[in-house]
C-alpha positions as CSV (number, residue, x, y, z in Angstrom):
1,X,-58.2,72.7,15.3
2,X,-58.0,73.5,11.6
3,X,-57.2,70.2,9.3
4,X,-53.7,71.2,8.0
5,X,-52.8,71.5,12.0
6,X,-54.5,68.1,12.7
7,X,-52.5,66.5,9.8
8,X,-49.5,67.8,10.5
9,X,-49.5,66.7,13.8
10,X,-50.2,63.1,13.2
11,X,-47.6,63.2,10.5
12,X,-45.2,64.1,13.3
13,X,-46.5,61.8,16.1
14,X,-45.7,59.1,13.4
15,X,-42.3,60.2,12.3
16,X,-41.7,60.5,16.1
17,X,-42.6,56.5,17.0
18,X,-40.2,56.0,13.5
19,X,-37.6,57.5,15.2
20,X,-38.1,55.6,18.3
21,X,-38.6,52.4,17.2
22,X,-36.0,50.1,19.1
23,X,-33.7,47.5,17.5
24,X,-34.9,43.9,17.9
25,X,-32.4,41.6,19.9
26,X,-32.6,38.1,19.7
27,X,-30.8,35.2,21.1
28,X,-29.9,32.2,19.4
29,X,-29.8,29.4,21.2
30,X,-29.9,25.6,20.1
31,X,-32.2,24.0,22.3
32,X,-34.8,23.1,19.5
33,X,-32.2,20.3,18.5
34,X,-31.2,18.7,21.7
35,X,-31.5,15.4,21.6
36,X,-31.0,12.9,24.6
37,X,-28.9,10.2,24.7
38,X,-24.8,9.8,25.6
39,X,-23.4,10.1,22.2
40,X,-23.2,12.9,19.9
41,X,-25.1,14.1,16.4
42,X,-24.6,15.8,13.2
43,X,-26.5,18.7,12.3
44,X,-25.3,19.6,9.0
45,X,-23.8,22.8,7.8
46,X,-26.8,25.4,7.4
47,X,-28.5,26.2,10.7
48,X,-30.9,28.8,10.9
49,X,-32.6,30.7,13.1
50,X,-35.0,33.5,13.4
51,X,-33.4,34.7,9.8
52,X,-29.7,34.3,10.5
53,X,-27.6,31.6,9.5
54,X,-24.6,29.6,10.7
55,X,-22.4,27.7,7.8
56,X,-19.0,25.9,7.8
57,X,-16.5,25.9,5.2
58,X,-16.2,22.6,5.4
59,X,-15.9,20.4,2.1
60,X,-19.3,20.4,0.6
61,X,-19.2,16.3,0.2
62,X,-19.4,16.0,4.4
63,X,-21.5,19.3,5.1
64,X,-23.9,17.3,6.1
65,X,-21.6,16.5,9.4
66,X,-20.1,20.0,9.4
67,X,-21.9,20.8,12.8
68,X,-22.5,18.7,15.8
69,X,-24.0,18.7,19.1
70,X,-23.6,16.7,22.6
71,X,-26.5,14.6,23.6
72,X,-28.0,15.7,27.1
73,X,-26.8,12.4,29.0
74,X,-22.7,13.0,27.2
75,X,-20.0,13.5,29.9
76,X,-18.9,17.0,27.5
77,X,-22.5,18.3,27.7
78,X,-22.2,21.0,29.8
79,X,-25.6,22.0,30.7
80,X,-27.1,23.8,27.5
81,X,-27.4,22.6,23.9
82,X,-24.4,23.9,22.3
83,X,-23.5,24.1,18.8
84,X,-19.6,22.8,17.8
85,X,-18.1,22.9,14.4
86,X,-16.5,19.2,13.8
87,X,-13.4,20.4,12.4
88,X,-14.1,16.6,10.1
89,X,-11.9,15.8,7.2
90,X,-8.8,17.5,6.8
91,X,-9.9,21.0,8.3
92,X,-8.5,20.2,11.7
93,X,-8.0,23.6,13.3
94,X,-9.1,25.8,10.1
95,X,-12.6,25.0,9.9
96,X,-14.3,28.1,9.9
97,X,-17.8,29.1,11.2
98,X,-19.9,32.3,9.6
99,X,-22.9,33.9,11.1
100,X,-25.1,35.8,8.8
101,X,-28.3,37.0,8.0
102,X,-30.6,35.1,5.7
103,X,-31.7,38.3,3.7
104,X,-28.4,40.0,3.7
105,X,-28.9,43.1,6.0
106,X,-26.8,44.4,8.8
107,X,-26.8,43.0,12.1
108,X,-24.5,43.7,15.6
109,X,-23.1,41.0,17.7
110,X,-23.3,41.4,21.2
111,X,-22.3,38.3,23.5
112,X,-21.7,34.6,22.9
113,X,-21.4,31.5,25.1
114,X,-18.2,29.8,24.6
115,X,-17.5,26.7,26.7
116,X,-14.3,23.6,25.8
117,X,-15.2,21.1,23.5
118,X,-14.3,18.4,25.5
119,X,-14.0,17.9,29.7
120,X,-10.2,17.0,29.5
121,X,-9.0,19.8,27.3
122,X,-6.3,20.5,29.9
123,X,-5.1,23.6,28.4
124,X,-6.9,27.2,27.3
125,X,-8.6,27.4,24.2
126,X,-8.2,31.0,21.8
127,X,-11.4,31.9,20.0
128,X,-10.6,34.9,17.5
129,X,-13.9,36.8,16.0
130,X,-13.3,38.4,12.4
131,X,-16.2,40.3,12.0
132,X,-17.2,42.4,8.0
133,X,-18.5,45.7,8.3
134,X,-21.1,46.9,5.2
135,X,-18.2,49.9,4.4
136,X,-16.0,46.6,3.9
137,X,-14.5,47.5,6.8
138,X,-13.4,45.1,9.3
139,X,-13.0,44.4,13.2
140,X,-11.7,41.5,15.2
141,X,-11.3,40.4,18.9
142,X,-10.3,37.3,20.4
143,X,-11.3,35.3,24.1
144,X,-8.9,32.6,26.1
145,X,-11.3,30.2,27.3
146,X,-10.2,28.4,30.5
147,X,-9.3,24.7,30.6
148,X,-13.2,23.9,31.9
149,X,-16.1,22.7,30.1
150,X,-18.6,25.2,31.9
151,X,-19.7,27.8,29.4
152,X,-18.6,31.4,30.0
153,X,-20.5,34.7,28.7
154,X,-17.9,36.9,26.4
155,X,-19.3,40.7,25.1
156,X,-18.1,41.9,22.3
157,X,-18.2,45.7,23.9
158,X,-20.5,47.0,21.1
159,X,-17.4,46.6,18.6
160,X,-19.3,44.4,16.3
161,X,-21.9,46.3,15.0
162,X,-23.0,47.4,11.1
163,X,-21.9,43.8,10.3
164,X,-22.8,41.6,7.2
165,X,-20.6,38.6,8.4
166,X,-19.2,37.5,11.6
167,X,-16.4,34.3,11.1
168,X,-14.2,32.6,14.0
169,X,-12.2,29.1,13.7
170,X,-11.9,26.0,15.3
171,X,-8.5,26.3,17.1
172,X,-7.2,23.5,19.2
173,X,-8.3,22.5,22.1
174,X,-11.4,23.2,20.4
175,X,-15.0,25.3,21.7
176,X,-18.4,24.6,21.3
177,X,-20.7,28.2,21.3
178,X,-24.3,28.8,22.6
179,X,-26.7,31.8,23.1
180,X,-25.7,34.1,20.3
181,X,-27.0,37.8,21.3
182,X,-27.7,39.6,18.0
183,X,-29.6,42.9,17.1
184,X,-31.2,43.5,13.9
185,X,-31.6,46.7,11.9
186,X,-34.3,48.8,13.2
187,X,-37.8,48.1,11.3
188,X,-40.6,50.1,11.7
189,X,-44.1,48.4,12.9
190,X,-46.6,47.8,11.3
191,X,-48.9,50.3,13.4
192,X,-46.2,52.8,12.9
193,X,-46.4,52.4,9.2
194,X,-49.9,53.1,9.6
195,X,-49.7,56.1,11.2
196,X,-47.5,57.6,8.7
197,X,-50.1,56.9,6.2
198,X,-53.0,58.1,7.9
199,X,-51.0,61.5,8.9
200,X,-50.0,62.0,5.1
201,X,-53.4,61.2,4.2
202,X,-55.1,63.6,6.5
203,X,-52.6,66.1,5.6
204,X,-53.3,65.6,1.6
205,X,-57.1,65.7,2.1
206,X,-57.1,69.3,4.4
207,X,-54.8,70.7,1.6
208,X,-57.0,69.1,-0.8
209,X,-60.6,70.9,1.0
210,X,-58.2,74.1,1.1
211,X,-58.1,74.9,-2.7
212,X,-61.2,73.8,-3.1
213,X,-62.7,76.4,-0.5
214,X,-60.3,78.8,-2.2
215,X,-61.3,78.1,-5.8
216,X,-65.0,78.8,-4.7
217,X,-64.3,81.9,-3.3
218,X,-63.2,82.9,-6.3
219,X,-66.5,82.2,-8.2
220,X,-68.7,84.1,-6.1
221,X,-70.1,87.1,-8.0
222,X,-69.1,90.9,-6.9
223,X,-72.0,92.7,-5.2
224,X,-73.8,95.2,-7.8
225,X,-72.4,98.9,-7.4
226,X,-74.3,101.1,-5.2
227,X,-72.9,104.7,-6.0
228,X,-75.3,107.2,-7.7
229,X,-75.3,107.3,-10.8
230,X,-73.7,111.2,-12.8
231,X,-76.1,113.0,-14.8
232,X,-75.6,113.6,-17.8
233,X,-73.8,116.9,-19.1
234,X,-74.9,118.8,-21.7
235,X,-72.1,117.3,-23.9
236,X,-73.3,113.9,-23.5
237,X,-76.6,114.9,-24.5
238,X,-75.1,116.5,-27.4
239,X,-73.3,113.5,-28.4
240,X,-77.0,111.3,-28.2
């Protein structure tokens, strides 16, 4: 196969694994800070995870206690590690929690865990999702959580998706959330990478070997004439 072919073809094998390179989803969960016990803990406002990040708006004097969770052995631990925004201070039900990414790109949301704060919440509990588009756009759903402390699964229906922000407050009778579903921007691999160099390279180099066979050719001599040669006419003679 000649080298431009060869090149060209890798080029396109790589540009083809570009193109299918899948979306990374990941799942936040909070079980790296469970802690045992019957009582409850702060966690601060700031966690992050696997380059997102979930902050409060709380009052920047008691961020440190902006987020809490339920110790394993608490009678409103309900089976996971779950995260719950305190609501401390003054923001009773408008404390507000943001998920975002760490370096500022685009995600999608896909489901969340939402379970009642406390065992004895004796009413439903509204969660509403505000979530900010990159366009500055803007889309928003809300879920009615049942008077129980078991955790329910709620999908956003691929609504929340080119997002930069996703924000949701801390409504009475209160929530606490678990197993965030998010997917990332589509990044090529490293291998693919690679292949999109080596096919450019190869592709450069048969180019390259192309001129260069061509310029040769061009500086190979013309065989010497082999026609007879006239004789000479009288006139020419004369002109001697």
């Amino acid at each position: 196969m000649p080298s431009v072919k060869i090149g060209l073809l890798l080029s396109a094998i790589a540009l083809s694994a570009i193109g299918n390179t899948q979306a990374q989803s990941i799942t936040i969960d909070f079980e790296e800070i469970a802690q045992a016990g019957d009582g409850s803990a702060y966690i601060g406002n700031g966690y992050a995870a696997d380059g997102y990040v979930i902050s409060s708006n709380a009052d920047p004097i008691f961020a440190d206690q902006a987020f809490g969770i339920w110790q394993t052995a608490n009678i409103a631990y309900n089976g996971s590690t779950a995260l719950f925004n305190t609501f401390v201070y003054g923001l009773a039900d408008g404390a507000t929690t943001t998920l975002s990414r760490e370096d500022g790109a685009t995600f999608a949301l896909e489901s969340i865990d939402l379970g009642q704060l406390f065992p004895d919440s004796g009413s439903d509990t509204p969660v509403i999702f505000t979530g900010t588009r990159s366009d500055g756009g803007s889309v928003t759903t809300s879920f009615t959580l049942p008077a129980t402390l078991a955790p329910t699964t709620y999908s956003f229906q691929g609504a929340f998706v080119d997002l930069v922000s996703v924000r949701w407050e801390q409504l009475p009778q209160f929530h606490q959330f678990d197993n965030l579903v998010v997917v990332s921007a589509a990044i090529p691999e490293p291998t693919t990478a690679w292949l999109v160099a080596l096919g450019c390279c190869v592709l450069l180099a048969a180019r390259w070997r192309q001129r260069a066979t061509d310029s040769r050719a061009s500086l190979i001599p013309m065989p010497a004439s082999t026609s007879t040669p006239r004789p000479r006419t009288a006139h020419s003679e004369y002109r001697r």
